[in-house]
N, C-alpha and C positions, 0 to 999 in steps of 0.2 A: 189927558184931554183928547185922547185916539177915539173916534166916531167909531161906534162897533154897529153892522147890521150883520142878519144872517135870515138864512130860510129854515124851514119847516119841511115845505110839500118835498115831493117827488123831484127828478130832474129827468124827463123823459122827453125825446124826440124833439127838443132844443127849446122846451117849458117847462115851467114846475107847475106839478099839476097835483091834485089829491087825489088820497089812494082809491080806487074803485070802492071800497069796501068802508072807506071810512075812517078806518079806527086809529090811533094815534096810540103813542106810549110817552111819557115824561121823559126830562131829562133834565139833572139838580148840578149842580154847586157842592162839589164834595168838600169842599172846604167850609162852607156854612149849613148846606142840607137846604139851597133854596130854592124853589123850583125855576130854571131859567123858560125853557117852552116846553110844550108839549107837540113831538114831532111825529110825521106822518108814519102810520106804519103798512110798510109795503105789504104785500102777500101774491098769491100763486099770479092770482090776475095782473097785477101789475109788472111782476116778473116778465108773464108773457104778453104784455105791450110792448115793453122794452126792450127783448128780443126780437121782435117782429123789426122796433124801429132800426136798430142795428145792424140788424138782416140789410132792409131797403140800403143802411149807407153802404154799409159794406157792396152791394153789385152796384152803387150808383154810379156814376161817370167822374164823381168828383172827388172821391174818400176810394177807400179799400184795396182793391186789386190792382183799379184803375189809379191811384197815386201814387206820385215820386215821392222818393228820399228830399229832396228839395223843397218841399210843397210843404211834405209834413215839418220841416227845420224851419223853414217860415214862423207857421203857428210855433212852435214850442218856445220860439225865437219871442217871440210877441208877447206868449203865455208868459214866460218869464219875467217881462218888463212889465205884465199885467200883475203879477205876485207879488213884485219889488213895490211896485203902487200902494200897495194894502197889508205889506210884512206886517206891518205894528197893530193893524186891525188883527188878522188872521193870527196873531201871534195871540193877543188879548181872549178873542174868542177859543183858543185851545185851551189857554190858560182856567181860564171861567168855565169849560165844561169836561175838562179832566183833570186839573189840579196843578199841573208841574207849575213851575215859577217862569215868569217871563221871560227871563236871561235864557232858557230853554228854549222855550218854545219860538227864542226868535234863531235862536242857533237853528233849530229845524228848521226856520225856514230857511235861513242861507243855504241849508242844504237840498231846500228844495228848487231854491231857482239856479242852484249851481247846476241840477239834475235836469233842468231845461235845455241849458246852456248845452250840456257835454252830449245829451241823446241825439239834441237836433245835428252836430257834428259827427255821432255814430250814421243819422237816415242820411246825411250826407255821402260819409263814405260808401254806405250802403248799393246808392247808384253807381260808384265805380266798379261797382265786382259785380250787376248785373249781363249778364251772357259773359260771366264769363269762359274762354273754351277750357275744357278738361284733355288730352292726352289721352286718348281711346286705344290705339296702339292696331290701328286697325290702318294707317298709312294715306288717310284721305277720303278712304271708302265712305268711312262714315264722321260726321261730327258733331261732338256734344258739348253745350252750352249748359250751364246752369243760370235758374233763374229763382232770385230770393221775393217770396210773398209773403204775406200778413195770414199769421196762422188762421184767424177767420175773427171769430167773437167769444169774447174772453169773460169770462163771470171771475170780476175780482173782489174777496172776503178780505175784509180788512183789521184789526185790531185797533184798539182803544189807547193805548200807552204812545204813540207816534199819530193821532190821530190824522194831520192833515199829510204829513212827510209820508207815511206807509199810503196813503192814497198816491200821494203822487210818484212812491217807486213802484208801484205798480200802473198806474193811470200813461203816466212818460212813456215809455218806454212801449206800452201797448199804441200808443199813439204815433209814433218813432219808425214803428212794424207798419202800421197803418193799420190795425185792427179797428175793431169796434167793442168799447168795453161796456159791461154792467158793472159797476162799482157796489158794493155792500158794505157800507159801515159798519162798525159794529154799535148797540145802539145804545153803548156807556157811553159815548162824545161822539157824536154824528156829524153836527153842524157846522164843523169846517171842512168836512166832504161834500157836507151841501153845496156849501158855497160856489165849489168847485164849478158848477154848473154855469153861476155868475163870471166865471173868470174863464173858462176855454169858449164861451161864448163871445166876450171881448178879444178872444185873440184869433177868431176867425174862424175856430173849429166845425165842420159840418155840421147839423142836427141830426142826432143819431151817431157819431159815435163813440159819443160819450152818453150813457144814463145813471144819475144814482139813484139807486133806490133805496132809501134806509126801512131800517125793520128789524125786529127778532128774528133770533139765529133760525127758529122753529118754523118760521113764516116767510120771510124774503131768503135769508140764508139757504135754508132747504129745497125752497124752488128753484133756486137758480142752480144750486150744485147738479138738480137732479134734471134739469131742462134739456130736452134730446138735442136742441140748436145748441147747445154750448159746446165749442171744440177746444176749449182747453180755461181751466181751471187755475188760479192764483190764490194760494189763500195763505196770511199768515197769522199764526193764534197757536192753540193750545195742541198737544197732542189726543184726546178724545175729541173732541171737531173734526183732527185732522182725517180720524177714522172712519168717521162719515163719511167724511168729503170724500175720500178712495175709494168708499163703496161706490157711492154716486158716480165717480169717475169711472170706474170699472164698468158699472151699467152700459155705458156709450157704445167699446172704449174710449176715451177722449183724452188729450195732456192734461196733464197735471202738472205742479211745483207747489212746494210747500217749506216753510219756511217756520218752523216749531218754536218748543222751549230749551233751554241749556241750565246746565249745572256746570256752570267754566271756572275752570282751576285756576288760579293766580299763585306763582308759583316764586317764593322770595328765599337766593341762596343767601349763605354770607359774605359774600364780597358785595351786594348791591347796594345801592347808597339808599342809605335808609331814607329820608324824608322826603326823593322821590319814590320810591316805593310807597309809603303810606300817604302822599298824593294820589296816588293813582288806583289805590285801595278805596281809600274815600268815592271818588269819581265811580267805581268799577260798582259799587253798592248803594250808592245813593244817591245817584241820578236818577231823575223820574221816581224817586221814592223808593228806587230798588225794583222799580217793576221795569224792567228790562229784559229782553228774550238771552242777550247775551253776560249779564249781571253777574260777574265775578266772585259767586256769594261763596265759593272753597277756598279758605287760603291756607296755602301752604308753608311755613315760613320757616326757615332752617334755625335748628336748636342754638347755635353761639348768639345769635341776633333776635331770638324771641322776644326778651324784657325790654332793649331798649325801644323795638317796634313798637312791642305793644305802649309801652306810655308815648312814646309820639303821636301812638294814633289815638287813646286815651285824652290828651290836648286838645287834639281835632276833632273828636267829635264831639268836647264841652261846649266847642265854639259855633256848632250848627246852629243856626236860626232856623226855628219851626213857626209857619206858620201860613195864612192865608197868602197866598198867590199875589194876590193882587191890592193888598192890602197896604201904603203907600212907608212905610217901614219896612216892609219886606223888600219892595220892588224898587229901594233906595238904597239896601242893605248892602257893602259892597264882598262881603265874606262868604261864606259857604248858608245857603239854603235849603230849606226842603218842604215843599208842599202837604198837601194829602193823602192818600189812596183814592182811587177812581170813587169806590164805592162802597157800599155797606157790606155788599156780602164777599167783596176783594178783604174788605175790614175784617170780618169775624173768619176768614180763610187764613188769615196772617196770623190773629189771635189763636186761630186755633192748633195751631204749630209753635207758638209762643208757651201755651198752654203745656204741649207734649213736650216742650222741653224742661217745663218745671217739675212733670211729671217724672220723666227720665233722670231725672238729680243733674240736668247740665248745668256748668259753670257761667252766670252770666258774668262778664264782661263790662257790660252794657245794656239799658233796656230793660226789661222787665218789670219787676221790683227794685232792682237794684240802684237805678238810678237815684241820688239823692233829692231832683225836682221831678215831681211827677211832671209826665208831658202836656196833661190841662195847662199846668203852670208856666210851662214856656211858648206855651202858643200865642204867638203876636197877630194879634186881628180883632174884631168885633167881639160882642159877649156869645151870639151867633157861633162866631168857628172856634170858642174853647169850648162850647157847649155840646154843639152840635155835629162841628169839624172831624172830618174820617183821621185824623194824625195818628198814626204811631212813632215812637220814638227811634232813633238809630239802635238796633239791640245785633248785638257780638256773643258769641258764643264759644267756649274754651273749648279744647280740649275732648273734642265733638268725635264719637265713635265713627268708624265710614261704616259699622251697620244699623245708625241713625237716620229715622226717614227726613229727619233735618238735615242730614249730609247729602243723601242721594236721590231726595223730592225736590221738585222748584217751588220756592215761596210765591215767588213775586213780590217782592215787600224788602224792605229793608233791614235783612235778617243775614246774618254774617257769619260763617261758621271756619274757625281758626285751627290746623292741626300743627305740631310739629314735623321736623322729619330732618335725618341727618346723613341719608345717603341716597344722590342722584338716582342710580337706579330704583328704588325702592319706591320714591315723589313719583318717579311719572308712572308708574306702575297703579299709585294712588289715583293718581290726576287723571289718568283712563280707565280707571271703574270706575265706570257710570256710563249709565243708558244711553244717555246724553252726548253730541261732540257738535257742537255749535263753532264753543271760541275758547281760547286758550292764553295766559302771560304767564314769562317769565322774566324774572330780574336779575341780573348778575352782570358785574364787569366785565365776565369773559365771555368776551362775543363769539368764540369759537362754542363755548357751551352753551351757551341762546341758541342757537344754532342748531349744536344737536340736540337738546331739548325740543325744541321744536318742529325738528322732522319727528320724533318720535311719538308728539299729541297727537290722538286719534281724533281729532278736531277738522273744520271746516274754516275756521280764520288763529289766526297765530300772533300774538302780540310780543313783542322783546321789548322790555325794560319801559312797557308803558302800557294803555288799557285803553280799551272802548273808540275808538279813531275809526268813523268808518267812512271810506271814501265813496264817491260819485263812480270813481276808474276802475275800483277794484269789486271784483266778484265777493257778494256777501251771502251765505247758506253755510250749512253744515251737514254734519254725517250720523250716522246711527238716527237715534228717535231724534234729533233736533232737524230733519229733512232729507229734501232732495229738491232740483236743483238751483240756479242763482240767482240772486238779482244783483243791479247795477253792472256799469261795464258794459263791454262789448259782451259778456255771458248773459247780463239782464237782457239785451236786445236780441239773441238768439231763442230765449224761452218765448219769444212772441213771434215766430219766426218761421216758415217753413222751407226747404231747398226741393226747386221741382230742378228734375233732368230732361233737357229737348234733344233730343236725337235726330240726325237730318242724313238720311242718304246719298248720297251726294254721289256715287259711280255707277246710276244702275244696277248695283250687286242684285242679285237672285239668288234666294237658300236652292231652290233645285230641290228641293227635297219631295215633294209631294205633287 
């Protein structure tokens, strides 16, 4: 009975407006293929309104340079209690134009107004460490203060699988800095970044600085990456984008952070207890349908404990309910779920690493053909989403070579590849080939070996005897091709950030020199 609205246009200089140019792109119902709107599609021009507007807040007297840590905790303060107002909306609208299931999409949101909560308490702290003095060693002669600014205007690119939470761990926090942001949806699920516009508006935000402009990666994407006003970059998504993006940035120079794809080892000895372990497996691949940047899609699982793993997890994935989102059996369903994929051509990308695996003689598991119910058959929803519906099945793969481009490619998809292995050294040795170093678990009783296992992942998050937990507090990125630097935390609010040094003379000193 949740009242669902949403926008379309533009969100530029505190209205939503249409693009200069006109043109719009669709935007479906992956779960039935129905068209929900057709939304605005930004380009160069509108790019550069919305930096212009950004500009003006950012020098105005009331936003940017000129605003406290206080001022901006306020709004986020508000913002907050403006998101909690409309969770069940905003959660329904995620649900309806990328798929995942509601129990999801309301989890992101707690986590997005938790990220309210903890930034505005970060710009707080923020005013206590301005001026503060540094120790020059110079005895009084001279002294130097530092003073923390808002790195300037931020062009932030967003991805489609966290549609409104990835806007607002990047949106937060630039706010927090006291920037001025362009926001870029991406424009598989846009419309709860629209929204956005609706909602920092109710909580007092300046006009200007905040814009979003949705659009093709080819059209808004690309103007803002390559816009000479932009002093720092946010993007997270795929690693060809990311390539772009670094040229563009390089152009400037300008910051950057970027936050990619992973292939994360899930790493199971034999002391672990097994049916939390393949909880956490389940969770770690098929959430969001597997399309997760940190998706635990390599498991490692030590040879004495293979069989009975595998039929535990053989149980659990009989018991996944497939199907429509929103479909009133699903969203009542109290057991394990699973939506759609975004899109058609996420669909036939998954399929076609499905494909290479029949090809390759891999052992399914799960998935494929091998299932005994094709997945049409267990789709619960309309005649619409067993017809039309993006679903693919949970599909598990044995015995997966590591010179498989199904081992060492990212699917995005609910696609699970299983090796054995019977000597610690030799797992993590696995577990680090790969291009990839996002995130990483291990499982085992002995917490001294968690431990070293886990200094040893060439990874940027580390999990012990559980999966996927991301906090508000703790710094979230990774190393190698899965990025560079962080978000959330007191590290999220330093990427938006800059430290100027004031030097004050203070003894009449004279260099004499010239």
């Amino acid at each position: 009975n949740t009242q669902m609205s949403y926008q379309t246009n533009l969100f530029i200089d505190g209205s939503y407006v249409a693009p200069i140019l006109g043109g719009t792109f669709p935007t479906s119902n992956p779960a039935n293929g129905e068209l929900i709107a057709n939304v605005a599609n930004g380009t160069a021009e509108d790019i550069d309104l919305a930096i212009k507007a950004a500009k003006r807040c950012l020098y105005s007297e009331e936003w940017g340079y000129a605003s406290t840590g206080k001022q901006r905790a306020a709004i986020l303060r508000k913002l907050g209690e403006v998101i909690t107002s409309r969770k069940d909306e905003i959660a329904l609208l995620d649900s309806l134009d990328m798929g995942k299931p509601v129990r999801e999409a309301l989890a992101d949101l707690g986590d997005a107004i938790s990220a309210c909560d903890h930034f505005a308490s970060l710009a707080e702290e923020q005013d206590l460490k301005q001026h503060e003095n540094i120790e020059n060693g110079t005895g009084g002669d001279f002294t130097t203060t530092i003073v923390i600014e808002p790195v300037g205007i931020v062009g932030a690119i967003t991805p489609w699988n966290y549609p409104f939470l990835m806007g607002i761990w990047k949106v937060v926090p630039a706010i927090a800095a006291g920037c001025c942001t362009i926001l870029k949806p991406s424009e598989l699920a846009p419309l709860s970044c629209l929204l956005l516009g609706e909602l920092v508006t109710a909580a007092g935000l300046p006009k200007g600085a905040l814009q979003v402009v949705s659009g093709l990666g080819s059209d808004a994407g690309a103007a803002l990456s390559n816009h000479p006003e932009v002093d720092k970059l946010s993007f997270t998504g795929s690693v060809p984008t990311a390539r772009r993006i670094m040229l563009a940035a390089a152009s400037g120079p300008r910051a950057l952070s970027l936050e990619l794809g992973g292939k994360s080892p899930l790493i199971v000895f034999d002391d672990a207890d097994i049916p939390s372990a393949v909880d956490w497996i389940m969770v770690g691949i098929l959430w969001g349908s597997g399309q997760v940047c940190s998706a635990t899609s390599r498991v490692l699982v030590h040879q004495a404990i293979r069989e009975p793993l595998l039929k535990q997890l053989n149980s659990r994935l009989e018991a996944v309910r497939i199907g429509d989102s929103l479909d009133a059996d699903i969203m009542n369903h109290q057991g394990p779920t699973m939506g759609p994929v975004v899109s058609k051509g996420q669909f036939d990308r998954i399929h076609t690493y499905i494909q290479l695996a029949k090809d390759e003689g891999l052992t399914f598991f799960s998935g494929g053909d091998s299932d005994a119910v094709p997945v049409k058959e267990r789709v619960t929803g309309s005649e619409a989403a067993k017809e039309k519906g993006l679903f693919i099945a949970p599909t598990v793969l044995l015995d997966v070579p590591t010179s498989s481009r199904l081992w060492r490619e990212e699917i995005f998809g609910p696609v699970l590849c299983i090796r054995e292995f019977v000597d610690e050294l030799d797992v993590v040795a696995v577990a680090n080939d790969s291009e990839y170093g996002l995130a990483g678990a291990v499982f085992s009783a002995d917490l001294e070996r968690c431990e070293r296992v886990a200094r040893k992942l060439r990874v940027g998050i580390v999990w012990k005897n559980c999966c996927q937990p991301a906090f508000i507090q703790a710094p979230w990125g990774g190393v190698k091709k899965s990025g560079f630097g962080r978000e959330l935390g007191r590290w999220g609010l330093e990427e938006f950030s800059v430290v100027k040094q004031v030097t004050a003379c203070q003894s009449g000193f004279q260099w004499g020199l010239f």
